[in-house]
C-alpha positions as CSV (number, residue, x, y, z in Angstrom):
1,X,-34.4,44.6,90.6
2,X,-34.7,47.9,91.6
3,X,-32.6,50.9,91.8
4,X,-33.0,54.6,93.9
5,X,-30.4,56.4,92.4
6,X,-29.7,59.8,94.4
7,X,-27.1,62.5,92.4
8,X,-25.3,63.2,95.8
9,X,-22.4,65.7,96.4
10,X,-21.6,63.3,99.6
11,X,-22.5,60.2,101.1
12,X,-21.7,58.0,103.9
13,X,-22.8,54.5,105.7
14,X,-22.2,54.1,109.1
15,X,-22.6,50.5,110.8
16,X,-22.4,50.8,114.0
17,X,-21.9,54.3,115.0
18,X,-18.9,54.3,112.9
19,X,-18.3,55.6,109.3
20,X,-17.7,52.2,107.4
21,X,-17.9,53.9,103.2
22,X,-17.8,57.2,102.0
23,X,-17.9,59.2,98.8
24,X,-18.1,63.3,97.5
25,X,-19.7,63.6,94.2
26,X,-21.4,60.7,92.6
27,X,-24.1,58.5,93.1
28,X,-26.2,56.9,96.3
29,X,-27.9,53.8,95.2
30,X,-30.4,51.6,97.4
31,X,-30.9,48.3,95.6
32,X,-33.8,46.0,95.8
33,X,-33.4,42.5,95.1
34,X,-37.0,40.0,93.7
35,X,-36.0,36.6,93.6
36,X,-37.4,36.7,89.8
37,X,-33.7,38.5,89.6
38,X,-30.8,37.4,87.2
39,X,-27.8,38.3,85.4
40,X,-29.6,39.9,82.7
41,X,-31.1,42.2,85.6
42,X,-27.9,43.3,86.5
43,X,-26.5,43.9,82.9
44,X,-29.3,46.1,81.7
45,X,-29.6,48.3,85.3
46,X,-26.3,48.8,85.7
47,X,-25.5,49.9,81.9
48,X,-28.5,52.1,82.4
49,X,-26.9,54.0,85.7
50,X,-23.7,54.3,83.9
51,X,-25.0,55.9,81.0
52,X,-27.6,58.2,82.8
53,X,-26.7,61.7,81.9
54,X,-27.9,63.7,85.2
55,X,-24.4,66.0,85.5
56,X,-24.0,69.4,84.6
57,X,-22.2,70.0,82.1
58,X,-20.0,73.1,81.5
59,X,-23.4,74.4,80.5
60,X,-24.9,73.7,83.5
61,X,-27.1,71.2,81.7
62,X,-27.8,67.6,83.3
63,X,-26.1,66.2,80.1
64,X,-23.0,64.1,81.8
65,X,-22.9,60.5,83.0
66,X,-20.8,59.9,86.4
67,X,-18.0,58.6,83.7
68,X,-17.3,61.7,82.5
69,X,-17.6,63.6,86.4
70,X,-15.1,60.6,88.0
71,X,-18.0,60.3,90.5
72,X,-17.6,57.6,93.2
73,X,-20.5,55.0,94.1
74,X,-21.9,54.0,96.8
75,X,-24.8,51.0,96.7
76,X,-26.3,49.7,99.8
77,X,-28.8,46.9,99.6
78,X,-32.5,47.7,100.8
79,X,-35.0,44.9,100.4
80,X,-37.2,47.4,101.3
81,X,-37.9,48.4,98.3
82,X,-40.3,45.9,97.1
83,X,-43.0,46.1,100.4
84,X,-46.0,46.2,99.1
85,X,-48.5,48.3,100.8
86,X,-51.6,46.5,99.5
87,X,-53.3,45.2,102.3
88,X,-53.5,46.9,105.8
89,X,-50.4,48.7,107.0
90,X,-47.8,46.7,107.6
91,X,-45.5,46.0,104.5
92,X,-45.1,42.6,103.1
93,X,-41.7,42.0,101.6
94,X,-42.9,38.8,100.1
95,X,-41.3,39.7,96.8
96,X,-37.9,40.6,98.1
97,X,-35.1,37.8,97.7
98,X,-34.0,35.8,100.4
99,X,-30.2,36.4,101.3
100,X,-29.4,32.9,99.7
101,X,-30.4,34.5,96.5
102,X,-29.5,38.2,97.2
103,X,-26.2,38.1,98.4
104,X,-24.9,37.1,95.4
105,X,-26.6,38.9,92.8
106,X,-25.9,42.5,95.4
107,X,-22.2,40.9,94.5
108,X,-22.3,40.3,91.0
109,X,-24.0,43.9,90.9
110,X,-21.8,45.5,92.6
111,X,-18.6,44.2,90.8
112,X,-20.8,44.8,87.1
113,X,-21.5,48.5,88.4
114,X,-17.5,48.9,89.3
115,X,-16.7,47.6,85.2
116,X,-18.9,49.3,83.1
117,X,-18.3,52.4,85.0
118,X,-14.5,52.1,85.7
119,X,-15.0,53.2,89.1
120,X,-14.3,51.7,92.6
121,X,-18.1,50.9,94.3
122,X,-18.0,51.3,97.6
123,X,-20.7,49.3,99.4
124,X,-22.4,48.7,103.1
125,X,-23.2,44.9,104.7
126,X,-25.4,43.4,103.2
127,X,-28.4,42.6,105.8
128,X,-26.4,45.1,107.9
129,X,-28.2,47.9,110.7
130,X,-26.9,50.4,108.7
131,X,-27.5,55.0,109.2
132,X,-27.4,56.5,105.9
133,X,-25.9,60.0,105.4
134,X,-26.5,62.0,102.2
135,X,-26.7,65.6,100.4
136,X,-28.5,65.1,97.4
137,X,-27.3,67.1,95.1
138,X,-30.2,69.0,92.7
139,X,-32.7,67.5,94.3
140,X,-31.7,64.5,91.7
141,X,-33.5,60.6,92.6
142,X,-34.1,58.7,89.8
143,X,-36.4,55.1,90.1
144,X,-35.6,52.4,87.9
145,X,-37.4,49.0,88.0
146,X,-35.6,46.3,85.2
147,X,-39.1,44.9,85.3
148,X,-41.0,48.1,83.8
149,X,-38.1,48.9,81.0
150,X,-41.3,49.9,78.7
């Protein structure tokens, strides 16, 4: 599995020229499905977002985690993000999981991401055309992959 994580002071999906989820402060996050993906997956990344401390504090010190901000979320699947660019130029997505397999983990994630944060997690269509609207906020992207953790 893995996780872009944008620090964003707004974000929007549209589907179909029309605004379908927004959010102000918080946190845009594409997620990439492998169909080596599990539960534990989801456990481990989505602890990890909830405790990343990329907010200012009254300091102005990234030292927060979107708990203590009352960010808002918005995920929005992107298998995508595991083309590999190894041979020639087009991407393979050989790795990413089929929708069988996706659907319900980008479910499980989503409603695992909403507990441990305490937070309502907005989300796109999965396998949806969707346009994408942020201000990232810093610049702050983070990359995490649950299958480099080391």
């Amino acid at each position: 599995m893995r996780a872009v994580i944008q620090r964003v002071t707004e974000s929007a999906v549209a589907i179909n020229g029309k605004e379908h989820a927004s959010i102000g402060l918080g946190f845009l996050i594409l997620l990439g499905i492998e169909e080596a993906d599990g539960h534990e997956d989801i456990e481990w990344l989505c602890g990890k977002i909830a405790r990343l401390r990329v907010f200012d504090d009254d300091n102005g010190v990234m030292n927060l985690p979107i708990t203590d901000v009352n960010g808002g979320i918005l995920l929005i699947s992107q298998f995508t993000l595991h083309a590999s660019t190894k041979k020639g130029n087009r991407p393979s997505y050989i790795k990413a999981a089929k929708p069988e397999t996706a659907i319900p983990l980008y479910e499980e994630f989503a409603k695992e991401l909403s507990k441990v944060t305490d937070t309502e997690v907005k989300t796109g269509i999965f396998g949806a055309m969707m346009q994408i609207s942020l201000i990232n906020d810093g610049p702050v992207t983070i990359i995490i992959d649950t299958k480099k953790k080391e």
